[in-house]
C-alpha positions in Angstrom: -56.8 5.6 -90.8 -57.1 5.9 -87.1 -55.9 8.9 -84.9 -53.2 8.5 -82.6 -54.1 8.2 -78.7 -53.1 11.1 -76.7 -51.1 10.8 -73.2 -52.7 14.3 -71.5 -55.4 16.8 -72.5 -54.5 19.0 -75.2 -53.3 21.8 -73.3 -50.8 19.6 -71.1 -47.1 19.9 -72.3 -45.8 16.6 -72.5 -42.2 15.8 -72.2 -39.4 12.4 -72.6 -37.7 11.1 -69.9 -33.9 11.1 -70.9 -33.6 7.7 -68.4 -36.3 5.6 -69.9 -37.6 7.6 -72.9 -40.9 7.5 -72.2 -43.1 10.5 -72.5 -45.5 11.7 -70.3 -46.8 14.6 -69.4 -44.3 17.4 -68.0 -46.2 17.7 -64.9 -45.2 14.2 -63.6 -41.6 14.5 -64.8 -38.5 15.8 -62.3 -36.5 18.6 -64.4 -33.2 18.9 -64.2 -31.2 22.7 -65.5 -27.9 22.1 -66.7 -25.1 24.7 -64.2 -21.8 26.5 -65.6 -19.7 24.6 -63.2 -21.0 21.2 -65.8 -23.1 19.3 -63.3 -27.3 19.2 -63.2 -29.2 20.8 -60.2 -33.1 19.7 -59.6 -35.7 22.3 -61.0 -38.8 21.0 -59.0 -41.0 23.9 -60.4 -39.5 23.8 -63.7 -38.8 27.8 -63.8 -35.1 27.9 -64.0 -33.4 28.9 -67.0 -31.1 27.1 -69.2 -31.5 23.6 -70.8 -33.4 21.3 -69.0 -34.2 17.1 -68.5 -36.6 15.5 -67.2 -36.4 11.9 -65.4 -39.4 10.5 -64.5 -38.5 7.7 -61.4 -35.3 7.7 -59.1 -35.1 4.5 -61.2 -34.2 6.5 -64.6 -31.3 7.8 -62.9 -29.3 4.8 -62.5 -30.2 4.4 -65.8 -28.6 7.6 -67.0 -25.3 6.9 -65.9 -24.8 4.7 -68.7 -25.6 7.2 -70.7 -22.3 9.5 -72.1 -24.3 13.1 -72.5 -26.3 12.8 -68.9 -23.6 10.8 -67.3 -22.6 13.4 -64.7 -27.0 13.7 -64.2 -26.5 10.7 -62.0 -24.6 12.6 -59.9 -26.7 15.2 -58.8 -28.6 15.8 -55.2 -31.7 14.8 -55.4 -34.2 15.1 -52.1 -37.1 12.9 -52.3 -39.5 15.1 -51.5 -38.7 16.7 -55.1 -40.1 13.9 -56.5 -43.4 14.4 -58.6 -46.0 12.3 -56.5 -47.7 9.8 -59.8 
């Protein structure tokens, strides 16, 4: 029997990408915090509270919008810059 192949060191969280599923490791994923008012808001340092996503590419977000529980995900300001550089 063979041991699965890990995607990050042991001590890096890794996380799914609600666009694409893909895992990776949490570091290299966007998080998004869910807001009262029902929309998504961009946690770049992942510290907010509340229940978070994560997207991985500006790509994954179109992809969410067909998507009925992140639909309103696709919606949300998202600066560039915020992006996780790869």
């Amino acid at each position: 029997m063979t041991t699965p192949k890990r995607l990050a060191p042991p001590n890096d969280p890794v996380r799914q990408c609600v666009g694409c599923r893909t895992r990776a490791p949490k570091r290299t994923l966007l998080r998004f915090v869910a807001v009262a008012q029902g929309g998504w808001e961009p946690d770049p340092r992942a510290r907010r509270d509340g229940r978070g996503v994560y997207l991985c590419s500006p790509q994954c977000v179109e992809r969410v919008k067909k998507n009925k529980r992140y639909k309103s995900l696709a919606t949300a300001a998202v600066p560039s810059a915020a992006w996780p550089a790869h």
